[in-house]
C-alpha positions as CSV (number, residue, x, y, z in Angstrom):
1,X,98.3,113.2,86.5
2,X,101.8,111.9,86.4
3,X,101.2,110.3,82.9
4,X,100.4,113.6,81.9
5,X,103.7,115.4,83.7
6,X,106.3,112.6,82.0
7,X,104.5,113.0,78.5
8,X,104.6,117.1,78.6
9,X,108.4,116.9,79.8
10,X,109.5,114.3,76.9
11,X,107.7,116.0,74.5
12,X,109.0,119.6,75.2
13,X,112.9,117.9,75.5
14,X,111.9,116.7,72.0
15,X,109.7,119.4,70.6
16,X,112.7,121.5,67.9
17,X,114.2,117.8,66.9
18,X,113.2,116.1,63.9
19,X,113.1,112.6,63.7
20,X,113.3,110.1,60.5
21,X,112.5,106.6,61.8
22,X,110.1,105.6,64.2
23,X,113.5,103.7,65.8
24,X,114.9,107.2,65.8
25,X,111.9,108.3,68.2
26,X,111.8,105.5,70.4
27,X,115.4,105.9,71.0
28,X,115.5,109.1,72.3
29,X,112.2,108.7,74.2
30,X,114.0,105.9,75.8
31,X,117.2,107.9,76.8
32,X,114.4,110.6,78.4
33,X,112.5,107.9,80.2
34,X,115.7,106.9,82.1
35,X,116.5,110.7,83.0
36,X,112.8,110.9,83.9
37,X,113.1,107.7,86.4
38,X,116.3,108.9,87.6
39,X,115.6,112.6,88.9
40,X,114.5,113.6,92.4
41,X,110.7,113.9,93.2
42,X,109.9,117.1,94.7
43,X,108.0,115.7,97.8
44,X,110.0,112.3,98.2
45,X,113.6,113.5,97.7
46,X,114.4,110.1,96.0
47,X,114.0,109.1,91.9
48,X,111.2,106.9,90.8
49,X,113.7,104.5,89.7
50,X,114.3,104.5,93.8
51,X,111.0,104.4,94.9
52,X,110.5,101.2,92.4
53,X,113.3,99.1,93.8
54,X,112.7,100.0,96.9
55,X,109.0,99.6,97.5
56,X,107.6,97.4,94.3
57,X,110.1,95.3,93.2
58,X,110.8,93.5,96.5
59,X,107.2,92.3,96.3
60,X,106.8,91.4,92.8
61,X,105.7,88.1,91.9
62,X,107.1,86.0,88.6
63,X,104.6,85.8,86.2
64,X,102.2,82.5,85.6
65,X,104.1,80.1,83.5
66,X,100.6,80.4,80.9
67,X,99.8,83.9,79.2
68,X,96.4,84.6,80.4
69,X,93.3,84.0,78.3
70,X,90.6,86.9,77.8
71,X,87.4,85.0,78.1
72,X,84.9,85.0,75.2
73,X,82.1,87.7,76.2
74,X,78.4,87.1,74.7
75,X,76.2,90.1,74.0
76,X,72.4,89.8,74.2
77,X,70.8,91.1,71.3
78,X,68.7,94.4,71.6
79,X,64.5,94.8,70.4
80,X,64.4,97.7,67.5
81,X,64.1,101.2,68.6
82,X,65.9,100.2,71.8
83,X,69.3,101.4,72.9
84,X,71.5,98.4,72.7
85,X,72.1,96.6,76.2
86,X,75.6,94.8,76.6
87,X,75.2,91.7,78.8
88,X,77.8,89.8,80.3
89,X,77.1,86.2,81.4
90,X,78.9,85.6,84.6
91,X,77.6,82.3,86.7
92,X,74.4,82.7,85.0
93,X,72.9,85.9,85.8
94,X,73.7,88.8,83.2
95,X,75.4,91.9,84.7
């Protein structure tokens, strides 16, 4: 739901301009973000930006110093005529 409230405010703030580079759009999608993060909720009186560094950041942890690595998923393959089943090896057994 909020996704949905921050997309339909940029996009009516942007909906008469034109725009010429995709560099162009991001900037000013940018500039609205920050207005976005920085104005009031109704409910909590403060701005998301608050809220963040007040309740999330203080309990962030740094990232792992190694990116993490998607595992390689096998697929079993399916009999003719038969909808095809996606398998997932995990510790043997196939979920």
């Amino acid at each position: 739901m909020a996704v949905q409230v921050v997309e339909r405010w940029i996009l009516a703030r942007l909906r008469h301009r034109r725009f010429f580079s995709l560099v162009e759009l991001n900037t000013a999608i940018r500039q609205l973000r920050g207005q976005m993060n920085d104005r009031p909720l109704q409910r909590h009186k403060v701005s998301r930006r608050e809220l963040f560094e007040t309740l999330d950041k203080p309990v962030l942890r740094p990232l792992p110093p190694t990116p993490y690595e998607y595992p390689l998923v096998k697929t079993k393959p399916a009999s003719i005529g038969i909808i095809p089943k996606w398998a997932f090896p995990i510790d043997n057994p196939c979920y």
